[in-house]
C-alpha positions, 0 to 999 in steps of 0.5 A: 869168079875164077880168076881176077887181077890185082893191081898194085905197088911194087913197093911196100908203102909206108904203113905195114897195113898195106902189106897185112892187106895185100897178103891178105887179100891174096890168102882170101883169093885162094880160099875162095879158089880164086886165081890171082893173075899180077904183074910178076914180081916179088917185091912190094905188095905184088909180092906179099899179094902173090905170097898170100895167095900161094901160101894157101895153096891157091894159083898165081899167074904172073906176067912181066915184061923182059925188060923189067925182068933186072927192075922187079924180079920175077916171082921164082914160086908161081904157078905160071910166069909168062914174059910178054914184051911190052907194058901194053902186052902185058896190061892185054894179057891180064886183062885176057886172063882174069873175070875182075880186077882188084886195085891196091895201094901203088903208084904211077903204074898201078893208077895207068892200069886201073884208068886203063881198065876202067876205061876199057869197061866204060867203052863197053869193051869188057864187062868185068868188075873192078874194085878198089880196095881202098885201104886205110883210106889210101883212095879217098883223094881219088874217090873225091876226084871222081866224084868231081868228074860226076859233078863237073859234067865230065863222067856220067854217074853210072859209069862212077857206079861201075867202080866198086870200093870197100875197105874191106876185102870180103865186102869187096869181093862179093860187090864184084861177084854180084856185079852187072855192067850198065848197059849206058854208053860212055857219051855224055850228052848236053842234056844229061849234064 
């Protein structure tokens, strides 16, 4: 892999492991020579994962819609800062630009990017990885919900196995070096309940 895109808050949280982890992850992608495509800015844990990765002197591509150029500010140290126009411009391009995605710890805007990627690789209109990197259990709830979409009939579970978890950031990337997408369609039929 030579690109993946990581997903996350553009707050710190609460906890400092977030942070410790978002630079981390971002300091490990550069070793591996890993391009971190993000969101842009220099705030929260998109910041410190752009810093992690610059500090050791890895490339970061950012993309952030003008309109959030006064909300996050743009990250005035990356390789590349392209400005799109909209939200769903800016999801496109992430997607365009990267061979997996990584999720961190965020909010609102982190879980509508992480759905959406999902979704697209569920639909079979991509083939990438992606990874949750589940950071002090910050997605156990989540990971418990999508079970129940397996057992309530609402998910097949191979498409729950294309979501690739771990605690832990070399564990993570090499499940989604390893990965093969299903080659199962998103139908569920009666019988397959």
């Amino acid at each position: 892999m030579k690109s993946i895109t990581v997903f996350c808050g553009s707050s710190f949280g609460t906890d400092d492991i977030y942070r410790e982890q978002a630079f981390l992850l971002g300091e490990t992608l550069a070793k591996q020579h890993i391009q971190l495509i993000y969101g842009g800015a220099d705030t929260g844990l998109m910041g410190a994962v752009a810093d992690g990765t610059l500090s050791a002197g890895g490339k970061v591509t950012g993309i952030l819609p003008h309109f959030l150029q006064s909300k996050e500010i743009a990250h005035k140290n990356l390789t590349e800062l392209i400005i799109v126009e909209t939200m769903h411009e800016r999801k496109t391009k992430m997607n365009d630009l990267c061979e997996g995605v990584i999720v961190l710890p965020g909010g609102y805007g982190t879980l509508e990017e992480f759905f959406e990627m999902i979704t697209w690789a569920q639909l079979g209109l991509h083939k990438k990885p992606i990874g949750i990197l589940n950071i002090d259990g910050f997605y156990d709830d989540l990971i418990k919900l999508i079970q129940t979409m397996v057992d309530k009939g609402f998910l097949k579970l191979v498409n729950r196995d294309m979501l690739l978890i771990s605690e832990n950031i070399d564990e993570l990337l090499e499940k989604m070096k390893n990965y093969e997408a299903p080659t199962v369609g998103k139908w569920i039929s009666k019988g397959e309940v």
